[in-house]
N, C-alpha and C positions, 0 to 999 in steps of 0.2 A: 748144563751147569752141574746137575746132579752126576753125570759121567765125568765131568772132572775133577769133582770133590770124592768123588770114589778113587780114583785111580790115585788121586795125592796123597789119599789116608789109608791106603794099603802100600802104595810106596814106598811111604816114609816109616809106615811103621815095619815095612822089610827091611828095607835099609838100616835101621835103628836096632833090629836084631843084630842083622848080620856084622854092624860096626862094634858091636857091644855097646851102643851108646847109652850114658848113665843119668838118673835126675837130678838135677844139679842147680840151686837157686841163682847162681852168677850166672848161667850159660845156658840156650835152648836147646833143643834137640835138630832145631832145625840150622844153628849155629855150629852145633858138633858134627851135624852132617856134613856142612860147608866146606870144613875146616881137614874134614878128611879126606873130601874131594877134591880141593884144588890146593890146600894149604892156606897159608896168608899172604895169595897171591889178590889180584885185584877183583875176583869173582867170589870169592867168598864178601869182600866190599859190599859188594854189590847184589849179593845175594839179602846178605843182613840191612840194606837199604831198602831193598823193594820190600820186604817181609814189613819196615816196617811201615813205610808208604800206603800198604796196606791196612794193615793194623788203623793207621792216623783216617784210612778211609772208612774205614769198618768203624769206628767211633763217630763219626760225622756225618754216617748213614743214620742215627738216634738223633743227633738234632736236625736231620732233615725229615722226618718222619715220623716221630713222637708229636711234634709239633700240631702236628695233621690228624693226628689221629686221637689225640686226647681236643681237638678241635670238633671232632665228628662225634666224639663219646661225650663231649657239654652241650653242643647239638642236640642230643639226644636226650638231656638231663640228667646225665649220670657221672658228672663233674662242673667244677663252678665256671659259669657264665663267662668267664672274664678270660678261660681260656679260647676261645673263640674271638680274644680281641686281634685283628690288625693293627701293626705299627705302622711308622710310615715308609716301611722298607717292605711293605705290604707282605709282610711272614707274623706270622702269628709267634709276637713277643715275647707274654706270659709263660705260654708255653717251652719256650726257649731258656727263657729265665728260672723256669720252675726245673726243667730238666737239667742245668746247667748246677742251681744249690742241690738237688740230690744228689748228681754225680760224684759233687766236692764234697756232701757228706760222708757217702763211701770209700770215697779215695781216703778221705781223714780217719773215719771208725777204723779200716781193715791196715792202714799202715799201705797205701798202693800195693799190698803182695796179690799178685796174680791169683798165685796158689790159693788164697781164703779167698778171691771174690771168683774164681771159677767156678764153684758149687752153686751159691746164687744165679747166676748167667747162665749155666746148664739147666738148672732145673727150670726157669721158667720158660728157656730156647724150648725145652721138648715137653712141656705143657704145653704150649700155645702150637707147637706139631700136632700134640695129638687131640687136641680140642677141635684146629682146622682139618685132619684127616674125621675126627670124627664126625665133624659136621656133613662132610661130602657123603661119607658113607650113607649116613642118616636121609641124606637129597638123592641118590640115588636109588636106595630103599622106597621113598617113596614115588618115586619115577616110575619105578618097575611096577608099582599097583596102579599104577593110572591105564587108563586105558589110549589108541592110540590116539586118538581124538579129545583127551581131556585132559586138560592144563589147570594148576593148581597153581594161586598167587598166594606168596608168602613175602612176608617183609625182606624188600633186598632181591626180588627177582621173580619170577614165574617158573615153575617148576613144572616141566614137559615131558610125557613118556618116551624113553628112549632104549632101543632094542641092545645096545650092548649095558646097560644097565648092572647086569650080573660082574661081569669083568672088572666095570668101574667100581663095584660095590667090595670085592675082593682084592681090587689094589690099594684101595683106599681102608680097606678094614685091616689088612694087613699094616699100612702105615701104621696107623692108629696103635696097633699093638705092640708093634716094635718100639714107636718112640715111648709107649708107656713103659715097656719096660724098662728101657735104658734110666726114664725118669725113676722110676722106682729104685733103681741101681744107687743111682746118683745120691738121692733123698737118705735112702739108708747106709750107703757106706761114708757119704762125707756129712752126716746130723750132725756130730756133734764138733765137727769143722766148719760147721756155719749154716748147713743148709736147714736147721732147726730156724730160721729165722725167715726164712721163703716160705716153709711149710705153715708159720703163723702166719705169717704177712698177706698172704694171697688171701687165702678166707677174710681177713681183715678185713684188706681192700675191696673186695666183693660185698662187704657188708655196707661198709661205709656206701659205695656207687648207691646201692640201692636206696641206703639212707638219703641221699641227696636227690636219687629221683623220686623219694616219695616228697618229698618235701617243695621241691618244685610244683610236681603235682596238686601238692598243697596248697600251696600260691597260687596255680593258675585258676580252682575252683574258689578259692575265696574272691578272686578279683573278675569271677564270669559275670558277665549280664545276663545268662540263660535264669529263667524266672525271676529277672531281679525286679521289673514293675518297673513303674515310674521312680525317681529318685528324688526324697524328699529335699524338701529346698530348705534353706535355711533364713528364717525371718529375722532373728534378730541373731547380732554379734557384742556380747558383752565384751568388751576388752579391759584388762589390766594394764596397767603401766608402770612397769618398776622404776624409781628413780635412787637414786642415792645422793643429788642434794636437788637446787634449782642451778641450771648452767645451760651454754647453747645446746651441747649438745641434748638433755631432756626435752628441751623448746622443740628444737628438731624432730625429734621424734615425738613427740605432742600433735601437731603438726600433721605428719603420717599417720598416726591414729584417727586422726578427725578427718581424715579423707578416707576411709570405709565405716567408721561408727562414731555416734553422736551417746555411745553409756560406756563414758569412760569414766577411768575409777585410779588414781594414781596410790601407790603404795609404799611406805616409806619404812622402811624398816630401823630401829633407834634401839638404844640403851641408856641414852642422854637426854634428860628431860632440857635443860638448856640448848642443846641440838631441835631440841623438838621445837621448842618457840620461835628458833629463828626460821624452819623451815618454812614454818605455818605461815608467818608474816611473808617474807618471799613467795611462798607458793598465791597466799590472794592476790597478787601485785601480779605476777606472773603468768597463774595457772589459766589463765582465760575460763574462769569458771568451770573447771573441773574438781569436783569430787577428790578430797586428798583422806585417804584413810591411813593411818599410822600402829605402825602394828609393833606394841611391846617386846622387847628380848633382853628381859635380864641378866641370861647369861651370852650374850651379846654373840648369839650363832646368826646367821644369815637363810640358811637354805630351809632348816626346819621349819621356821615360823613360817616361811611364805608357802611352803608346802602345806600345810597345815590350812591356811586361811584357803589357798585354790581349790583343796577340794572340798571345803567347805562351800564355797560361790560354788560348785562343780554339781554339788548334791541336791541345790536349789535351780538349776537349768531347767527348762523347761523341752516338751518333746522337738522343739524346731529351735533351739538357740545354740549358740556354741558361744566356749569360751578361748578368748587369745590373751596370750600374757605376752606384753610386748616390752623388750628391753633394750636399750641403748649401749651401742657396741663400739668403743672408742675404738678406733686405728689410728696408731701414732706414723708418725711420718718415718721412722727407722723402725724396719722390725725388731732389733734387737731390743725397743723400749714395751714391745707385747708381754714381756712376762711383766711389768711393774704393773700391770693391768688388773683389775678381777676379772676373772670369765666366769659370769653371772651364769650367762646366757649358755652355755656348755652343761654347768653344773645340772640346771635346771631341766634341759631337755633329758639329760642320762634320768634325771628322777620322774619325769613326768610322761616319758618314750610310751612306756604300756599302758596310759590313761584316756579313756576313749573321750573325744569332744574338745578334746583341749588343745588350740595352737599356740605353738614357743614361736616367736617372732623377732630375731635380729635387726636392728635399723640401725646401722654400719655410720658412725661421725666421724670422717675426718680431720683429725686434728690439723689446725692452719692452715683448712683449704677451705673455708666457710665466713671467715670474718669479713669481706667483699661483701657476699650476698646479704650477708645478717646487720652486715652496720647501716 
């Protein structure tokens, strides 16, 4: 391969002397050649089809392989989880999807011109050359101080001494410097054509990978069992229960409460002393002896007050109790009647997510699928 990519790019670019062929944003070099060779006969056709056949293949080799490899790199924690998901076309989706909005970013930022997204494409082609010549070099550097009997495991293989060691260390250190300097070439003469934004980006994204595997990291020690002991049990469960009037659905979810805990405590949030009287009557009729506590709001806000009161109950928990705040979650029979809803139960988790001890607990009513069982 590499003997045929040598002979093409000395070829073409003899050829392209010797035609005088010029740069030209309508027409490629390898179309000027065409064009001189055969004319505008059916091989120059056919020349500019397979070029671009190519090209379409050379594009499709990224989402056949990106895919894979930022698979192997979340593997590894150093990108999010989800690229490691299989679809049911058993390819890795996410990936494909992710690779797919960068590209259309690019094509959009740079206006599709070849000429400004080449300097990106080069400079990271011959980074990632001279990073893998470097690596080898560096394997076979250490090959050559082994002895011939001693093998050395390193993540990714076993590294074994090997008598032409030197030769390999010398083709490979020679890559390395060659494709560095071309990169260097590239970096400085096309910066402030674009490649000022590879030279941020790379660091960037180096930063970030590592941010995300420390943070995995993170995760996997807070959730070890290594010295965790026995794991306290929990004796009692206060529960809350928000309602917003008496109706099936609170009955319902009443209900659901009293089948894990018997210290329920219903919450009624008001601005309306009149509201408040008729609850009170309803709720003794109804509540099957639960505890109704009603909680003032003069200026008739909803989330504050009950925030306010929870960790209040929160700060009086005892070392083995937890508390749930359990709310009733109508679903209408058309989703398009969800917004006419409150979403209590949403608001309340975003404010209560980083409170240790406390469960937010959804009990889902369908509307007009319970008057059967309930009458």
């Amino acid at each position: 391969m590499s003997v045929i990519l040598s002979v093409m790019f000395f070829g073409v670019t003899f050829l392209s002397n010797h035609i005088g062929a010029q740069f030209s944003r309508t027409e490629t070099i390898v179309s000027q050649l065409g064009r001189t060779v055969w004319g505008a006969s059916i091989m120059w056709y056919v020349l500019l089809g397979s070029t671009t056949l190519i090209l379409i293949m050379a594009a499709n080799t990224s989402f056949a392989d990106f895919p894979r490899l930022g698979a192997l790199a979340a593997g590894d924690g150093f990108l999010p989880r989800q690229l490691t998901y299989r679809g049911s076309r058993l390819v890795f989706s996410n990936g494909i999807m992710a690779l797919a909005m960068f590209a259309s970013a690019l094509v959009v930022a740079f206006k599709a011109e070849t000429t400004a997204l080449i300097p990106l494409y080069a400079i990271g082609v011959f980074l990632s050359f001279t990073l893998s010549q470097t690596g080898m070099a560096v394997r076979w550097w250490k090959s050559g101080h082994l002895k011939p009997d001693e093998e050395f495991v390193q993540q990714g293989g076993v590294v074994r001494y090997d008598p032409q060691w030197k030769l390999k260390l010398a083709i490979n250190g020679f890559g390395a410097v060659l494709t560095a300097i071309v990169m260097s070439v590239f970096a400085v003469t096309k910066f402030l054509d674009g490649a000022w934004i590879v030279i941020l980006l790379i660091p960037t994204l180096v930063f970030i990978f590592f941010r995300i595997h420390y943070h995995y990291k993170d995760v996997a020690a807070s959730l070890s069992l290594e010295d965790y002991g026995e794991a306290p049990r929990v004796q009692r469960n206060r529960v809350l229960l928000l309602i917003s009037g008496v109706h099936r659905g609170v009955l319902h979810t009443l209900r659901y409460a009293r089948s894990f805990s018997n210290d329920i405590t219903a919450i009624y949030v008001t601005a309306d002393p009149l509201e408040e009287e008729k609850l009170k009557k309803k709720w003794a009729t109804w509540g099957d002896g639960v505890r109704l506590h009603i909680i003032e709001s003069p200026y008739r806000r909803l989330i504050e007050p009950l925030i306010a009161y929870i960790d209040q109950m929160a700060d009086h928990l005892g070392p083995h109790e937890m508390l749930t705040v359990v709310v009733p979650q109508f679903v209408p029979k058309h989703w398009i009647h969800s917004g006419l809803h409150m979403n209590t139960a949403s608001l309340l988790r975003k404010a209560l997510l980083k409170r240790q001890d406390i469960v937010i607990m959804e009990v889902p009513y369908h509307l007009g699928r319970h008057e059967i069982t309930e009458t």
